[in-house]
C-alpha positions in Angstrom: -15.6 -40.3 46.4 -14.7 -37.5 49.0 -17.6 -35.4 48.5 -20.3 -38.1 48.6 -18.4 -39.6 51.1 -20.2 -37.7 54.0 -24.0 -38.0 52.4 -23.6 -41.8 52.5 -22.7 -42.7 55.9 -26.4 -43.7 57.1 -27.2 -45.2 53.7 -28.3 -49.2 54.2 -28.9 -50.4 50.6 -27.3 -48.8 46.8 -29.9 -49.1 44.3 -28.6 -49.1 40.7 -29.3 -48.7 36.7 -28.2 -51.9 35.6 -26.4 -49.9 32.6 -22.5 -50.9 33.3 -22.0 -46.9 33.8 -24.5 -46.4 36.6 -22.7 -49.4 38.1 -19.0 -47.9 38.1 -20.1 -45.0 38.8 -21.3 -46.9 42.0 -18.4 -48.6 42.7 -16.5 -45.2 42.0 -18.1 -42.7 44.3 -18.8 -44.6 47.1 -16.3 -47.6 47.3 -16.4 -47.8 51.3 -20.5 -48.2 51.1 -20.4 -50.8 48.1 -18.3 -52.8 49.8 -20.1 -53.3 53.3 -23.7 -52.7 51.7 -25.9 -54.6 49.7 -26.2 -53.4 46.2 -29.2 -54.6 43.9 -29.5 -53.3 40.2 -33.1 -52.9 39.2 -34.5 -52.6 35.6 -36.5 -49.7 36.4 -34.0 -47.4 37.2 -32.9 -47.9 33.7 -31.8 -44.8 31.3 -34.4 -43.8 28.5 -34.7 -47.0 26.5 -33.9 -46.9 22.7 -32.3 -45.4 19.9 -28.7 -45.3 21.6 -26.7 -48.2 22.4 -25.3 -47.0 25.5 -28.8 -47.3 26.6 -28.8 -51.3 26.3 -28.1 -53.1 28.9 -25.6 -56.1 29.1 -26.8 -59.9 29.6 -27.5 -60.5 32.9 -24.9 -63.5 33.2 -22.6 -61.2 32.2 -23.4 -58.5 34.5 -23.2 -61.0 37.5 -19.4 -61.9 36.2 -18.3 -58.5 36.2 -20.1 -56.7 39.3 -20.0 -60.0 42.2 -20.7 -57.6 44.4 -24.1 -56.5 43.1 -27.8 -58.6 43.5 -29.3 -59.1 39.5 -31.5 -61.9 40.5 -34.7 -60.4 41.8 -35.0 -56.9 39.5 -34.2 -58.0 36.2 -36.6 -60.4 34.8 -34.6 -61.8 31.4 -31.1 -62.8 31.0 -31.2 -60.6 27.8 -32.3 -57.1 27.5 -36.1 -57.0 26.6 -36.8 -53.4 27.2 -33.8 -51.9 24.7 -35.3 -51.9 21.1 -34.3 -49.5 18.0 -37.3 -47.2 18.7 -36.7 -44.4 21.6 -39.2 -45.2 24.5 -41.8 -42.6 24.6 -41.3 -40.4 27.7 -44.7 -41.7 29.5 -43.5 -45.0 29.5 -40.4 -44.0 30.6 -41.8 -42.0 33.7 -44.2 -44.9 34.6 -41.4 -46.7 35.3 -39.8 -44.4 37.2 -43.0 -43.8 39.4 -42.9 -47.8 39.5 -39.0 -47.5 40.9 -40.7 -44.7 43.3 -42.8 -47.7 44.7 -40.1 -50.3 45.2 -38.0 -47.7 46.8 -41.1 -46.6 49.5 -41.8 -50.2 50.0 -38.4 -51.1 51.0 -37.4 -51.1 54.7 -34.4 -49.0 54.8 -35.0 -45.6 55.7 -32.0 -44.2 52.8 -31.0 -45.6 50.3 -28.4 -44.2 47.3 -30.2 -44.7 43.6 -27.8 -44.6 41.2 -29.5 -43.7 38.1 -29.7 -41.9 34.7 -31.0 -38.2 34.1 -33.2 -38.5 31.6 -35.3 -41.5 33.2 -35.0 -39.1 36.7 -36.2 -35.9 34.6 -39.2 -37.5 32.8 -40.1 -39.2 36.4 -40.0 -36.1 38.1 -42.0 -33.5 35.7 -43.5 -36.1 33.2 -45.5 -38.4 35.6 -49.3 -37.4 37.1 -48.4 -38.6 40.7 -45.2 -37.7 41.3 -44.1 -33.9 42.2 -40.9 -32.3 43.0 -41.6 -29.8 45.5 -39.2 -27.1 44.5 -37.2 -26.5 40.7 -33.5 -27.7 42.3 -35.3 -31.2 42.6 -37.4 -31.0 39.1 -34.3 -29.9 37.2 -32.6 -31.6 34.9 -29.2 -33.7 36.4 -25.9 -33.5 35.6 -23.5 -36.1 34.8 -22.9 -37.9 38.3 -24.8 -35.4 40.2 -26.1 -36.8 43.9 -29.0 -35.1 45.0 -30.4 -35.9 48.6 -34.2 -35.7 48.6 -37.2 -37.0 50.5 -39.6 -38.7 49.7 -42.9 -38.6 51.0 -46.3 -39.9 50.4 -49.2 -36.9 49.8 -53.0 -37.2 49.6 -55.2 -40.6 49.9 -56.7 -43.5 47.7 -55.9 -42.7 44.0 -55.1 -39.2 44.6 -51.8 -40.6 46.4 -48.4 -39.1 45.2 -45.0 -38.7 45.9 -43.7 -35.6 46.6 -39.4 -35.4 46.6 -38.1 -32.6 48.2 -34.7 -31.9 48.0 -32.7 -32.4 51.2 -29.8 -30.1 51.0 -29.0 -26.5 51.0 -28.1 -25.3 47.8 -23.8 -24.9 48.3 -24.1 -28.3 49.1 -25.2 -30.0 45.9 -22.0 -32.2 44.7 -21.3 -33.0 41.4 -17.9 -34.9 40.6 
């Protein structure tokens, strides 16, 4: 919580994984910001679906119990978990809803906002998806386990050429990882 405490200060909304982990981890690292900021959990943002069970989200009743502090109204569609199934989610599908996260996000009106997601759906967003380019390899690489990363993002090119670019925001020491 000390090390992110800094990169957070101007942050107006928390965006999370609905995954009970992307949630503490949340509630963990930046407990000053998730208790005076609103905090939605959004379906998108969800780890690679599949396979693993730690990938399966909980009920979204139960969700609502445990996290009070945390909107799961508007972003996740079904009180049970539709997305999970036994097969692992191809990594296109998986990056299309990252780019359609990428949307929401550049949509909202807060100009930063803390996403509090998983690596892999981050990793096949970032170097898997047509319109979406990380300008430089600290950005395209692969995260760590509760990593924050401040980037950009920025719209590039017109009509269905449009794509985001994310550039990373930080010198190099300054990349925390708790």
């Amino acid at each position: 919580a000390k090390q992110v405490e800094a990169a957070v200060t101007s942050v107006r909304l928390v965006v999370v994984s609905p995954l009970s982990r992307a949630i503490d981890t949340a509630l963990l690292t930046m407990p000053e910001l998730t208790k005076n900021t609103p905090m939605i959990a959004h379906d998108d943002l969800r780890e690679r679906s599949g396979w693993l069970l730690n990938a399966k989200r909980r009920p979204r009743s139960e969700l609502a119990l445990r996290y009070p502090s945390c909107d799961f109204t508007s972003n996740l569609p079904t009180e049970e978990d539709k997305l999970w199934t036994e097969e692992l989610e191809p990594t296109d599908r998986c990056a299309e809803r990252g780019y359609r996260l990428l949307h929401w996000l550049a949509a909202r009106p807060e100009p930063e906002i803390a996403v509090v997601g998983h690596g892999g759906l981050f990793h096949f967003t970032l170097n898997e998806h047509p319109q979406v380019r990380a300008s430089d390899a600290r950005t395209a690489a692969r995260f760590g386990n509760c990593e924050l990363r401040t980037c950009i993002m920025t719209w590039q090119g017109e009509g269905s050429l449009r794509t985001f670019a994310l550039q990373n925001a930080e010198p190099a020491s300054s990349t925390a990882e708790c």
